[in-house]
C-alpha positions as CSV (number, residue, x, y, z in Angstrom):
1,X,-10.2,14.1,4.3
2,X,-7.2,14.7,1.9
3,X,-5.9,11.4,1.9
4,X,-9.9,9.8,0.9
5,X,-9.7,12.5,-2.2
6,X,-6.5,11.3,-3.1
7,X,-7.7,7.7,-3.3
8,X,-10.8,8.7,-5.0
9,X,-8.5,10.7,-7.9
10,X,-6.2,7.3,-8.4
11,X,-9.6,5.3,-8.3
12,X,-10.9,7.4,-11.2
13,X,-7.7,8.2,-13.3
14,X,-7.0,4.3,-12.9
15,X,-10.6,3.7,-14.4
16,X,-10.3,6.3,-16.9
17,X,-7.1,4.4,-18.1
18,X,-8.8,0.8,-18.2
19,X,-11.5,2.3,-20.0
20,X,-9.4,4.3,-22.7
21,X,-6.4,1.7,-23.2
22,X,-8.9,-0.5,-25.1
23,X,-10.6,2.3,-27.3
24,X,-6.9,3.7,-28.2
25,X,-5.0,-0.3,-28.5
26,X,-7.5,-1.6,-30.3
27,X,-6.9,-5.3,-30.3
28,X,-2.9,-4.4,-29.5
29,X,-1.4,-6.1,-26.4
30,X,0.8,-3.7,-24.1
31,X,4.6,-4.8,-24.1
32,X,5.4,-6.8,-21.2
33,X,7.8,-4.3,-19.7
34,X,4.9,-1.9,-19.9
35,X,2.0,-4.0,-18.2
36,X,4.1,-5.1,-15.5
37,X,4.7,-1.2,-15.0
38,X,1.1,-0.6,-14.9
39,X,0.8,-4.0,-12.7
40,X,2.9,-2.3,-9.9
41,X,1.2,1.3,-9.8
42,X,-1.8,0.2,-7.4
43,X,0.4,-1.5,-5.2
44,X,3.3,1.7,-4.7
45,X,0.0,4.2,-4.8
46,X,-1.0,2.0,-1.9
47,X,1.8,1.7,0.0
48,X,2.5,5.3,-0.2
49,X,-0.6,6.5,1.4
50,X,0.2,4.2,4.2
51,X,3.5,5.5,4.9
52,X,1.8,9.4,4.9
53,X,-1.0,8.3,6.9
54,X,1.7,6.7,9.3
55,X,4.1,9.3,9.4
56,X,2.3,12.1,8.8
57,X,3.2,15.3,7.2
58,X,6.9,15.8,7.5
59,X,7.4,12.5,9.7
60,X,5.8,14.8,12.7
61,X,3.4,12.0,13.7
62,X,5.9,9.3,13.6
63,X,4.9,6.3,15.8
64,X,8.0,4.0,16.5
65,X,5.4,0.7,17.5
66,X,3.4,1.6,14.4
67,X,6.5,1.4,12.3
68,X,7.6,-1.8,13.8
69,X,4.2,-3.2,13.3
70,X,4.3,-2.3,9.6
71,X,7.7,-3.9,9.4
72,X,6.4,-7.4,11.0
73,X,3.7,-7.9,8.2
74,X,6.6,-8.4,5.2
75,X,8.9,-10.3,7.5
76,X,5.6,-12.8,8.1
77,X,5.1,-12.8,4.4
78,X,8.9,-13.9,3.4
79,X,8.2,-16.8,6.0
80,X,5.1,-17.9,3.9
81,X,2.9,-16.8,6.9
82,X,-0.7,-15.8,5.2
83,X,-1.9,-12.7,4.9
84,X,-4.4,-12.3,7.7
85,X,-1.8,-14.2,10.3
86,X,0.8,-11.5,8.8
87,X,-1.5,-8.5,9.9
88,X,-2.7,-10.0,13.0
89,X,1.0,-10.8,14.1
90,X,1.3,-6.9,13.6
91,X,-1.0,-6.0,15.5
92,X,0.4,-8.3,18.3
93,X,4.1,-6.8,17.9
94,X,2.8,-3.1,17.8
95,X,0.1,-4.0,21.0
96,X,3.3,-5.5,22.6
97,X,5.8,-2.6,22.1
98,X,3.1,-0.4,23.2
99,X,2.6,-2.3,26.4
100,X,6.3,-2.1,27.0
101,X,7.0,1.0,26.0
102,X,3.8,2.6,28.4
């Protein structure tokens, strides 16, 4: 349940900041440095609660095939391999390593 509140919190601060920026800019743009910043947040935030959800607390729940899967989906990506052929072909490798590993 944790993690779903945690999403929720980002979900609403993220809103609260879309919907203040404007009231508090005006008709200012952001510098680039800065929107590129704000660009990256969702994507870390995300990534992040994958790796805990993973993992778990204190890397107890560690799943070796999980990790391995996880790790096939960017090495798809760099060879231009879209993204629902990326997640399938981890879902093949971590299948596979569990079938071999019993």
């Amino acid at each position: 349940m944790t993690p779903w509140l945690a999403i929720g919190a980002v979900a609403l601060i993220s809103f609260a900041f879309k919907a203040v920026g404007p009231a508090v800019l005006g008709d200012r743009e952001l510098p680039p440095r800065a929107r590129s910043v704000i660009a990256l947040l969702a994507p870390a935030l995300l990534a992040a609660f994958v790796v805990v959800n993973v993992v778990g607390a204190g890397w107890r729940d560690l799943d070796p095939t999980m990790v391995a899967g996880l790790a096939a989906v960017p090495a798809l990506r760099l060879c231009r391999a879209p993204l629902p052929v990326a997640i399938l072909g981890a879902v093949v490798v971590t299948a596979l390593l569990r079938l071999v590993t019993g």
